[in-house]
N, C-alpha and C positions, 0 to 999 in steps of 0.2 A: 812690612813688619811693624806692628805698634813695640815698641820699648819704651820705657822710662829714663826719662833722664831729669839728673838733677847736677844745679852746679855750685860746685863748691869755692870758689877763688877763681881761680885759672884752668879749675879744674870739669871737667864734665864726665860724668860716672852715667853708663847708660846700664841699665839692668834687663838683661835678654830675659822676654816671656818666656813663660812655658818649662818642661823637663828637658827638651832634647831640643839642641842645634843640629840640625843635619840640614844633607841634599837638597830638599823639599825646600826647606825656608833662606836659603841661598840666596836667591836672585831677589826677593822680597828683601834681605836686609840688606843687598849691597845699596840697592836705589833708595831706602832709606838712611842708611848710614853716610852716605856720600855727602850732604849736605852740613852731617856733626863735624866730619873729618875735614872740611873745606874752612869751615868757622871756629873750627878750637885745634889748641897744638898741644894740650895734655890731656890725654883720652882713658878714663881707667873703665874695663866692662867689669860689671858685678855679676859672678857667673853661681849664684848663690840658690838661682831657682835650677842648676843646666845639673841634670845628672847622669848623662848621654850627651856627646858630642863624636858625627861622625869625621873623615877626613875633608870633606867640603864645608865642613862648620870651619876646622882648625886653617884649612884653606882662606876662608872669607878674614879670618881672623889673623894671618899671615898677612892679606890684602891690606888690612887695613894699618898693618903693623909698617910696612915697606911705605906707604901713602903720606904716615905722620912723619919718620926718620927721612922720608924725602924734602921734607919741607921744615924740619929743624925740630919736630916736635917728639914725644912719646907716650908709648902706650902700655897701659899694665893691664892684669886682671886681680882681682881680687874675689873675696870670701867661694875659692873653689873646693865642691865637694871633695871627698877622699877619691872617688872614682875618677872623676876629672882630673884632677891634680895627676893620679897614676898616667892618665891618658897622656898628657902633659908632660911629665918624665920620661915616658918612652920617645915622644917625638922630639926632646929637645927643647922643648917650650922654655923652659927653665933660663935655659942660658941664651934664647933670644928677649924675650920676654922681664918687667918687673913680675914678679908674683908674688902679693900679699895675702896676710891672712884678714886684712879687715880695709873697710873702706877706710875709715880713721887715717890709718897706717900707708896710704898708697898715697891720701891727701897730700896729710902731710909731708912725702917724698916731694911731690911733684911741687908743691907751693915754695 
């Protein structure tokens, strides 16, 4: 999976391509994310293009939450759609999860 990443400080904001996180692009971003999560210990995804995420998106997104908190670090999301965000509230995300409303605002937490 191509994503964007940009770093901020300490910080690295990766911006998932595309509308939807689902199934499909699963195994393509674990073997790409594997290598951010290995090199950085504050990870914020920018989920500003995502307006569909199925349970193996939120899964991958879990994985990678358990991966940083294993190794002393943590992970936010930030600028999520309104659809997202609901998605997000039903499963809990909220209170595992930081959840920002801007990249700005997640930096600055994590720095």
């Amino acid at each position: 999976m191509n994503f964007k990443q940009e770093k901020k400080g300490t910080v690295i904001i990766i911006t998932l391509p595309g509308e939807t996180f689902e199934s499909a692009m699963v195994e393509s971003f674990n073997r790409s994310i594997a290598p951010v999560i290995e090199e950085n210990t504050f990870v914020v995804f920018d989920l500003s293009n995502i307006r569909f995420l199925d349970s193996m998106g939120c899964g991958a997104l879990l994985a990678c939450h358990k991966r940083l908190n294993e190794k002393g670090g943590k992970m936010g999301l930030c600028c999520a759609q309104k659809q997202v965000k609901a998605i997000f509230q039903l499963m809990g995300f909220s209170q595992l999860f930081d959840v920002f409303d801007s990249r700005k605002e997640a930096v600055i937490d994590y720095s």
